[in-house]
PDBQT receptor file of N, H, CA, C and O in Angstrom, charges set to zero:
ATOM      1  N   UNK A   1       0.821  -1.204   0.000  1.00  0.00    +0.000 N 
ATOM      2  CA  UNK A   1       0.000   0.000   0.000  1.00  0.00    +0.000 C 
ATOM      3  C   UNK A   1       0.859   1.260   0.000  1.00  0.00    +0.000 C 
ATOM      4  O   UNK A   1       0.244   2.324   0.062  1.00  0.00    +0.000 OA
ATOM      5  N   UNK A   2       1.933   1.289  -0.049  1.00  0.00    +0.000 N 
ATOM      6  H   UNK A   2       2.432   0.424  -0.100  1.00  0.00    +0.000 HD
ATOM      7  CA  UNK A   2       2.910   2.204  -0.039  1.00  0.00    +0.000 C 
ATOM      8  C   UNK A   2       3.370   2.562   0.962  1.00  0.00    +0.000 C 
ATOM      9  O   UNK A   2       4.387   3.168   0.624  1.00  0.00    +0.000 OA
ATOM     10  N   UNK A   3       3.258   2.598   2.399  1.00  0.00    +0.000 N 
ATOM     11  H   UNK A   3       2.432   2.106   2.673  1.00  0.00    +0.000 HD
ATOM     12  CA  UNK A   3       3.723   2.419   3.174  1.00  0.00    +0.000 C 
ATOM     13  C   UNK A   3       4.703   1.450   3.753  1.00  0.00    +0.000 C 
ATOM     14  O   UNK A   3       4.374   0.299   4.041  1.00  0.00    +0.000 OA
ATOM     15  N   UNK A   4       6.062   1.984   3.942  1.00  0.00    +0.000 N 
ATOM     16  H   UNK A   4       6.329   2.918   3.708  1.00  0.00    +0.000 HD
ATOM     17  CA  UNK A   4       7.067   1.308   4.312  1.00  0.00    +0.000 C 
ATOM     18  C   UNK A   4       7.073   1.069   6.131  1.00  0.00    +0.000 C 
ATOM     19  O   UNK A   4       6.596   1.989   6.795  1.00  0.00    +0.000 OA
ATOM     20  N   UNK A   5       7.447   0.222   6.635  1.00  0.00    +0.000 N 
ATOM     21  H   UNK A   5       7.835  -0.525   6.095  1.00  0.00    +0.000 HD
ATOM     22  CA  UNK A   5       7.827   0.125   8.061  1.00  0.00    +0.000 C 
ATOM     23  C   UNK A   5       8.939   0.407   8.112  1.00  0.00    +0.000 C 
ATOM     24  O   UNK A   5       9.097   1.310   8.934  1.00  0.00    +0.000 OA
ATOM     25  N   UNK A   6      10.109   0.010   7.512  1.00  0.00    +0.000 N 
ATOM     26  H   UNK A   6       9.981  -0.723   6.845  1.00  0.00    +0.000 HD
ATOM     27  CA  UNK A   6      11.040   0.358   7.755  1.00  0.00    +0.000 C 
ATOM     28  C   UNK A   6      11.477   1.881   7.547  1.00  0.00    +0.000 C 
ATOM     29  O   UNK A   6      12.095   2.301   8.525  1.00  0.00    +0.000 OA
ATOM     30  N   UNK A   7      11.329   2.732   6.611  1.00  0.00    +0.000 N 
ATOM     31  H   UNK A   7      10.827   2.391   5.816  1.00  0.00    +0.000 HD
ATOM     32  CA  UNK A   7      11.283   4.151   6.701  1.00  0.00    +0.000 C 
ATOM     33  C   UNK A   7      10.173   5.076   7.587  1.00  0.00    +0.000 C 
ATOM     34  O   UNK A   7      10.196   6.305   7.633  1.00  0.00    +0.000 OA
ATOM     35  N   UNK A   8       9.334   4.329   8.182  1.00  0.00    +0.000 N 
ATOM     36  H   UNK A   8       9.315   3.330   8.145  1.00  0.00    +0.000 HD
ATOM     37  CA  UNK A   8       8.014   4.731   8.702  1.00  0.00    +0.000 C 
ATOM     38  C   UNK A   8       7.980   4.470   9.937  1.00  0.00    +0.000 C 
ATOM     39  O   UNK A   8       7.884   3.303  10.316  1.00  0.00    +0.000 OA
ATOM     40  N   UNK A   9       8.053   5.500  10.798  1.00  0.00    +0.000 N 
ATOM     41  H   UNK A   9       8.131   6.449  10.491  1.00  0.00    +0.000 HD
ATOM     42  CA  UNK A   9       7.392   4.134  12.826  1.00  0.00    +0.000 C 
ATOM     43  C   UNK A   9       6.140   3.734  12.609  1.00  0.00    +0.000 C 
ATOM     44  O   UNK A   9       5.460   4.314  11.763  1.00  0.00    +0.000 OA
ATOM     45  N   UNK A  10       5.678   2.759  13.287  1.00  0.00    +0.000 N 
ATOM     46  H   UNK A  10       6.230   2.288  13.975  1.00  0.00    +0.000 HD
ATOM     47  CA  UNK A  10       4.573   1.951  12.992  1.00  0.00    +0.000 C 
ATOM     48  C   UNK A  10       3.395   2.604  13.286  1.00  0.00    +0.000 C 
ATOM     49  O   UNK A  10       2.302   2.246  12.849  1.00  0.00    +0.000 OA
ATOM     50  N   UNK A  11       3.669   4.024  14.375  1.00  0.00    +0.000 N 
ATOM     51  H   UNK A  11       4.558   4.315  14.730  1.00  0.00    +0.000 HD
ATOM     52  CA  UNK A  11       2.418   4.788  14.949  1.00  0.00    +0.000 C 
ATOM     53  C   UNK A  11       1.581   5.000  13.456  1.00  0.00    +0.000 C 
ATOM     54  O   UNK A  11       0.412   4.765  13.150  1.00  0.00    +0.000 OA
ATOM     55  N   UNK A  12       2.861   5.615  12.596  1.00  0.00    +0.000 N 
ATOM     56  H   UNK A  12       3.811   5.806  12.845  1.00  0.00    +0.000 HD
ATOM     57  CA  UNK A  12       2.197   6.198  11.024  1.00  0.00    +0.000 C 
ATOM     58  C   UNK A  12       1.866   5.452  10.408  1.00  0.00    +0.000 C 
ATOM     59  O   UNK A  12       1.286   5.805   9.381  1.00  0.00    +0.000 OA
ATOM     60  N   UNK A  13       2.026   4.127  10.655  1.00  0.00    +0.000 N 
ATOM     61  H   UNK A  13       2.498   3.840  11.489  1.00  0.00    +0.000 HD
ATOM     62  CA  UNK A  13       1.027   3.029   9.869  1.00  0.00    +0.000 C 
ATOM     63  C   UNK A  13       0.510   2.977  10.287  1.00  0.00    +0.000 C 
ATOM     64  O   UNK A  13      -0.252   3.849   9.870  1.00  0.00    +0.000 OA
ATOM     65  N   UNK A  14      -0.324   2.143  11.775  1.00  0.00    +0.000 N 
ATOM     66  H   UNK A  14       0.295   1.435  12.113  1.00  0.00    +0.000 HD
ATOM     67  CA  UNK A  14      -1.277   2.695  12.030  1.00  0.00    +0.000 C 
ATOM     68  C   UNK A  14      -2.162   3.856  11.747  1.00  0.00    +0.000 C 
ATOM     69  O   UNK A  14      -3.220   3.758  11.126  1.00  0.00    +0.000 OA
ATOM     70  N   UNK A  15      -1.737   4.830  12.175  1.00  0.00    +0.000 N 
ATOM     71  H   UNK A  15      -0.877   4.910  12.680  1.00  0.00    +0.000 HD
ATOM     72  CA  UNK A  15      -2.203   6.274  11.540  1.00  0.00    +0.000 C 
ATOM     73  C   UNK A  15      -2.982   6.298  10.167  1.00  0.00    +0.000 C 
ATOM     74  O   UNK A  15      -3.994   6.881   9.777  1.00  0.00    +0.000 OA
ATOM     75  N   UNK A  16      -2.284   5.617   9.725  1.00  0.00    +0.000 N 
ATOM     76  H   UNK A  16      -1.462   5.144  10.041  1.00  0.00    +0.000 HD
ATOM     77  CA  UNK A  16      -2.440   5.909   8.027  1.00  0.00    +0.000 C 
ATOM     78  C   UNK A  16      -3.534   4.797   7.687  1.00  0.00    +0.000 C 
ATOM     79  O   UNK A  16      -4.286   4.981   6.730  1.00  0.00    +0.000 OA
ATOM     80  N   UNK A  17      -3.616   3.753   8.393  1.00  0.00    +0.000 N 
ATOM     81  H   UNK A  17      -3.005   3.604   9.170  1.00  0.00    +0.000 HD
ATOM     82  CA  UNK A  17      -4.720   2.687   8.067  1.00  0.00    +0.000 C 
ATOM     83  C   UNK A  17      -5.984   2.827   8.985  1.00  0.00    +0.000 C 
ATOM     84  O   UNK A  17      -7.037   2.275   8.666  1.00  0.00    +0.000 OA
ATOM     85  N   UNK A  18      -5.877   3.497  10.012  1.00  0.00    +0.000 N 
ATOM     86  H   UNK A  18      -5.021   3.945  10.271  1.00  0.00    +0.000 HD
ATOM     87  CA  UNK A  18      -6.929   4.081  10.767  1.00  0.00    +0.000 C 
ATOM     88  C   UNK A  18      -7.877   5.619  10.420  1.00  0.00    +0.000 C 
ATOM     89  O   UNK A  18      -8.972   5.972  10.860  1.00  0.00    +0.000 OA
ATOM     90  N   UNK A  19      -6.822   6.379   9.347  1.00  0.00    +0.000 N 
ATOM     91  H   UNK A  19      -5.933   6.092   8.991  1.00  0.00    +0.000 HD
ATOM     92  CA  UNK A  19      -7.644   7.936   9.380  1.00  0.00    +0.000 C 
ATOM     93  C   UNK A  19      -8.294   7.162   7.571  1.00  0.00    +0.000 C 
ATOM     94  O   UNK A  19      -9.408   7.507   7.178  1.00  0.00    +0.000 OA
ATOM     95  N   UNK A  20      -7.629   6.403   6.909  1.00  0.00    +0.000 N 
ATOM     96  H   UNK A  20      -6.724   6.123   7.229  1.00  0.00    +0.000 HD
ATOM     97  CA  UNK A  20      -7.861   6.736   5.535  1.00  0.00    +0.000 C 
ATOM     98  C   UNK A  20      -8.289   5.259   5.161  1.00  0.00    +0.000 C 
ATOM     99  O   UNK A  20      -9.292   5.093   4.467  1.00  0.00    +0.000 OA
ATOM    100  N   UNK A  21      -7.679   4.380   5.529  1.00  0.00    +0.000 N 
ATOM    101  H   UNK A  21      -6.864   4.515   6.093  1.00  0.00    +0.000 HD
ATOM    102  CA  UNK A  21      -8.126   3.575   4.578  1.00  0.00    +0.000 C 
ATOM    103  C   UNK A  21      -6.760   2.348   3.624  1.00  0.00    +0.000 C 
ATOM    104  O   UNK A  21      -5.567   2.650   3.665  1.00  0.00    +0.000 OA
ATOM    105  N   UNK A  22      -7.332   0.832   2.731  1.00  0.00    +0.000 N 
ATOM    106  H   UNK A  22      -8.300   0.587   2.697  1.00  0.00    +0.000 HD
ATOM    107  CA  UNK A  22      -6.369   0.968   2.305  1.00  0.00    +0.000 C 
ATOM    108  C   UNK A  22      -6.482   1.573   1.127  1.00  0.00    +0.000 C 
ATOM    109  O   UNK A  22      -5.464   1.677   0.442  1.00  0.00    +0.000 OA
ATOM    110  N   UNK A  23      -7.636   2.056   0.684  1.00  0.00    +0.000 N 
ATOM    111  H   UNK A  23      -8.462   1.971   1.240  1.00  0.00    +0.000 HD
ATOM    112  CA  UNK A  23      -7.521   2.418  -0.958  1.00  0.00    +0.000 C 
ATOM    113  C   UNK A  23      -7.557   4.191  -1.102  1.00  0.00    +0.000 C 
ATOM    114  O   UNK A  23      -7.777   4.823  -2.135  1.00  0.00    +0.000 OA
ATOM    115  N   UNK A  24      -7.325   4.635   0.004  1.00  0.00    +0.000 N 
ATOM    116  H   UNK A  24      -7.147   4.121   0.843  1.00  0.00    +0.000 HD
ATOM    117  CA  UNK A  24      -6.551   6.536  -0.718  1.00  0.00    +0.000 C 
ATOM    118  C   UNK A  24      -5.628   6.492  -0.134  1.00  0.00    +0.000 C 
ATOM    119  O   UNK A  24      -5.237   6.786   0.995  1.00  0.00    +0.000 OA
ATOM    120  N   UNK A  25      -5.090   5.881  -1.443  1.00  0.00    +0.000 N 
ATOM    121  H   UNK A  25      -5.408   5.642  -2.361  1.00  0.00    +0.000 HD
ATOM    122  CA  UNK A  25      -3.118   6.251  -1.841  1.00  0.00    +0.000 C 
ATOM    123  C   UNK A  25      -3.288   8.067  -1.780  1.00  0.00    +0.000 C 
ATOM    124  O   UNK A  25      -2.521   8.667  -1.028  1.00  0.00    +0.000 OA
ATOM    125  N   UNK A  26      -4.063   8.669  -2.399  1.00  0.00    +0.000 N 
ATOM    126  H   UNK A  26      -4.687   8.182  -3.011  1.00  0.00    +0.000 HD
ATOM    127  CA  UNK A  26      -3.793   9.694  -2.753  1.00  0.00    +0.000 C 
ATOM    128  C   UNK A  26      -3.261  10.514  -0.799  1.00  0.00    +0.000 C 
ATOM    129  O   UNK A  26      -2.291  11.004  -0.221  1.00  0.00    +0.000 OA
ATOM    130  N   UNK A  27      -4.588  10.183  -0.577  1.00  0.00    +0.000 N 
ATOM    131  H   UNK A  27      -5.376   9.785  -1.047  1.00  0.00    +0.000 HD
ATOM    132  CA  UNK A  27      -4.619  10.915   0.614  1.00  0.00    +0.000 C 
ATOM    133  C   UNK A  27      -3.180  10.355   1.337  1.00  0.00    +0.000 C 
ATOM    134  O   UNK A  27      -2.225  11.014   0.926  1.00  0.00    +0.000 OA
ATOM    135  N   UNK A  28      -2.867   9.499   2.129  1.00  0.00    +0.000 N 
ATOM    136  H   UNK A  28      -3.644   8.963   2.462  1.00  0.00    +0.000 HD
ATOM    137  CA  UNK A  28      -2.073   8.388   2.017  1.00  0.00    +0.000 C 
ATOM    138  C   UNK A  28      -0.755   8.873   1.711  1.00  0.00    +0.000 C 
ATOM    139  O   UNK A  28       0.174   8.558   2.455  1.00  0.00    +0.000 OA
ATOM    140  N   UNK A  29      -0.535   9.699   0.573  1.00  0.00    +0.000 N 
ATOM    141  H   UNK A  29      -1.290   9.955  -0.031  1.00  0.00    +0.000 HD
ATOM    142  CA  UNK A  29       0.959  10.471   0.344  1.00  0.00    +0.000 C 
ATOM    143  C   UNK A  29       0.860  11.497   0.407  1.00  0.00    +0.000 C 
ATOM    144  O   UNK A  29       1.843  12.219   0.238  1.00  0.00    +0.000 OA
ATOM    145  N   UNK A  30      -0.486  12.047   0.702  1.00  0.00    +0.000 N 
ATOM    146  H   UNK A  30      -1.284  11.460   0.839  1.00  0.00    +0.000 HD
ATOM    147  CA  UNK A  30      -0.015  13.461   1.637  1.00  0.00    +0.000 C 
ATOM    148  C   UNK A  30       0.115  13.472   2.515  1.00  0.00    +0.000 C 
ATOM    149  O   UNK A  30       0.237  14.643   2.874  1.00  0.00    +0.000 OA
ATOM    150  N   UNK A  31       0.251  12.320   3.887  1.00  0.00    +0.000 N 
ATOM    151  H   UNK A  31       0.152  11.369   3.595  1.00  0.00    +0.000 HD
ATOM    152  CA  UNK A  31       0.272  12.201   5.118  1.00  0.00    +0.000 C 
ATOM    153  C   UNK A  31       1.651  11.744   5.221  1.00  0.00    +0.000 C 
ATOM    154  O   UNK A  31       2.496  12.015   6.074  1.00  0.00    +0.000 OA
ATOM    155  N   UNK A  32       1.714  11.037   4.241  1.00  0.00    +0.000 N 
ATOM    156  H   UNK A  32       1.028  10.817   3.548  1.00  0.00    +0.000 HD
ATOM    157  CA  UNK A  32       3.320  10.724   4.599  1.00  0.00    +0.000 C 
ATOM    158  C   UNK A  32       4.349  12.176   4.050  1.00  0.00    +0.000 C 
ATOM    159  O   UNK A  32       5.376  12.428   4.680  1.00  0.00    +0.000 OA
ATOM    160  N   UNK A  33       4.003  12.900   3.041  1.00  0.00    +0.000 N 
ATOM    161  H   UNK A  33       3.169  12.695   2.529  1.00  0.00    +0.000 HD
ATOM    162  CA  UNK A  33       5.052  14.430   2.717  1.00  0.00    +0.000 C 
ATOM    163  C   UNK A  33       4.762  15.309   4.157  1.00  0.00    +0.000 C 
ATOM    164  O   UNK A  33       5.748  15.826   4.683  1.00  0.00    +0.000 OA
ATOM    165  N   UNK A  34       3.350  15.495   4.836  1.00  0.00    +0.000 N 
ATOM    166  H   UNK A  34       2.549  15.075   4.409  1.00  0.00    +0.000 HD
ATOM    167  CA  UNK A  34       3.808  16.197   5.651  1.00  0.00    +0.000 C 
ATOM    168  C   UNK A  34       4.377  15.720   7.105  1.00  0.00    +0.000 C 
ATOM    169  O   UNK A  34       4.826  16.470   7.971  1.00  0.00    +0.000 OA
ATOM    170  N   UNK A  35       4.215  13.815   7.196  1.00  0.00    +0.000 N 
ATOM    171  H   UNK A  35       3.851  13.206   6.492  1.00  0.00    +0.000 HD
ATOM    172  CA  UNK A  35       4.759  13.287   8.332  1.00  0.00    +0.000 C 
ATOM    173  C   UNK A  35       6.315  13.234   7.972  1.00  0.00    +0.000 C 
ATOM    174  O   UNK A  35       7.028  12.934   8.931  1.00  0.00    +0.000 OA
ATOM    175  N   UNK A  36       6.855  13.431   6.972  1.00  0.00    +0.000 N 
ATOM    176  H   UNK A  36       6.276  13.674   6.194  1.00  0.00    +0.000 HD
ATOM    177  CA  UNK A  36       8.173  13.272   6.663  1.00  0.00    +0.000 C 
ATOM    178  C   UNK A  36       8.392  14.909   7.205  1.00  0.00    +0.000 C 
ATOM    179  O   UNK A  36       9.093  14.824   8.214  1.00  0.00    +0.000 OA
ATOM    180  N   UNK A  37       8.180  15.848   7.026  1.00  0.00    +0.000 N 
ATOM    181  H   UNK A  37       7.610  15.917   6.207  1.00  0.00    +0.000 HD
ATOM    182  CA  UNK A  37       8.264  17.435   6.822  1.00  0.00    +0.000 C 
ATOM    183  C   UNK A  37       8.245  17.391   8.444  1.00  0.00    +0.000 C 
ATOM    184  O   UNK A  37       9.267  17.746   9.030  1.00  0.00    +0.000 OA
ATOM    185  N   UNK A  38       7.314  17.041   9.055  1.00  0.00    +0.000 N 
ATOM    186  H   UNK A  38       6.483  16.753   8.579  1.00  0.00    +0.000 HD
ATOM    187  CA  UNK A  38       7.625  17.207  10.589  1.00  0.00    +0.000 C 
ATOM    188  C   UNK A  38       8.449  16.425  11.351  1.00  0.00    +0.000 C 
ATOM    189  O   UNK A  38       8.782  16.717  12.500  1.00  0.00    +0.000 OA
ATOM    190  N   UNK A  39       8.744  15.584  10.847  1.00  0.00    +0.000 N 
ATOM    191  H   UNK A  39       8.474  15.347   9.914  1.00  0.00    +0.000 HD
ATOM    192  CA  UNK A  39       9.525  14.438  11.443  1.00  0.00    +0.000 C 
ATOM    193  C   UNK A  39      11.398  15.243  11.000  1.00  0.00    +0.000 C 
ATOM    194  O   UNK A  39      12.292  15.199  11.845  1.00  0.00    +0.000 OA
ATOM    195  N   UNK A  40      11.568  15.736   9.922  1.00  0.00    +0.000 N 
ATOM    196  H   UNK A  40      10.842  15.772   9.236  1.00  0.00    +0.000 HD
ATOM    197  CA  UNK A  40      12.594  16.631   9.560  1.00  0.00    +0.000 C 
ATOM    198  C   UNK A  40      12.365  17.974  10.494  1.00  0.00    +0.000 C 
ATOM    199  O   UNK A  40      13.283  18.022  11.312  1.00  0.00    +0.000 OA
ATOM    200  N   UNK A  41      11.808  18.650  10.589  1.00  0.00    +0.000 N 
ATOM    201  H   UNK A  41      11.062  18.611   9.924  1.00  0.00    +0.000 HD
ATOM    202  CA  UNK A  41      11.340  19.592  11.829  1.00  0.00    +0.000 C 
ATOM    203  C   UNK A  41      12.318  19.797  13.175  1.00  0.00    +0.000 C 
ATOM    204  O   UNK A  41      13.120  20.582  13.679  1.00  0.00    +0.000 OA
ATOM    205  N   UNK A  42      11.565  18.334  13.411  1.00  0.00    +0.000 N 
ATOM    206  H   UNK A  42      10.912  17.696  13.002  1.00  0.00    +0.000 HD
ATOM    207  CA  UNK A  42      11.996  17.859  15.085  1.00  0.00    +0.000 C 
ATOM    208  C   UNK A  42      13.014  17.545  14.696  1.00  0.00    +0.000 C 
ATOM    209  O   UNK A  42      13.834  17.909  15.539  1.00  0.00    +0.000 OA
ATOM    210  N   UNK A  43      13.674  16.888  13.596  1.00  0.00    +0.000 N 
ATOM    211  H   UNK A  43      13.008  16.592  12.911  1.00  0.00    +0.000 HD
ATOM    212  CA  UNK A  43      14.997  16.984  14.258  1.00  0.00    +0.000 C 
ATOM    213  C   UNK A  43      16.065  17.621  13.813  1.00  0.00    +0.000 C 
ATOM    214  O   UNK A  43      17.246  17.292  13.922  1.00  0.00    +0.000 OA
ATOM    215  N   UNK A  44      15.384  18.976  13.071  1.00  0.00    +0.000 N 
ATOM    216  H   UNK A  44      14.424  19.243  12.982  1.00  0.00    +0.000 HD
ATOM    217  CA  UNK A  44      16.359  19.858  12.974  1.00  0.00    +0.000 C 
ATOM    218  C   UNK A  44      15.983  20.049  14.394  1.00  0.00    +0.000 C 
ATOM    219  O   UNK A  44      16.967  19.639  15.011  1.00  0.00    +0.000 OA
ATOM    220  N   UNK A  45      15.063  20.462  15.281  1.00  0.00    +0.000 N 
ATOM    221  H   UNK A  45      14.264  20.795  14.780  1.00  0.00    +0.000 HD
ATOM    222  CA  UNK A  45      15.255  21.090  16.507  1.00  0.00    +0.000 C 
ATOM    223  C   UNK A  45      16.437  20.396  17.526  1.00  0.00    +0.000 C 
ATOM    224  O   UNK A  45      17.020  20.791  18.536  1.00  0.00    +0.000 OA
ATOM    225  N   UNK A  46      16.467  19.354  16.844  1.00  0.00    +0.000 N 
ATOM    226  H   UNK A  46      15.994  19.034  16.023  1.00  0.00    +0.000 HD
ATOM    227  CA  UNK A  46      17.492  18.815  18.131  1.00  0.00    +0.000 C 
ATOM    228  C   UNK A  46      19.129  18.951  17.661  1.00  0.00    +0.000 C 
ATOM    229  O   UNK A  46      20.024  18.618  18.437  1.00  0.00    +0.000 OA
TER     230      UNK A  46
């Protein structure tokens, strides 16, 4: 479904199979551009 575990913590799979679904890919890769975007965020903060 496009979701990786290994590039992904499992919360965001979960996440991602609980808000959407398995069939919106679409939606689905916008959760992962902006879970990637915050996940880069935090750790520029650190």
């Amino acid at each position: 479904m496009g979701v990786r575990p290994s590039t992904r913590p499992s919360w965001f799979t979960s996440w991602s199979m609980a808000s959407h679904g398995p069939c919106a890919s679409v939606e689905t890769e916008i959760g992962r551009t902006l879970t990637s975007g915050i996940v880069e965020m935090v750790e520029d903060v650190r």
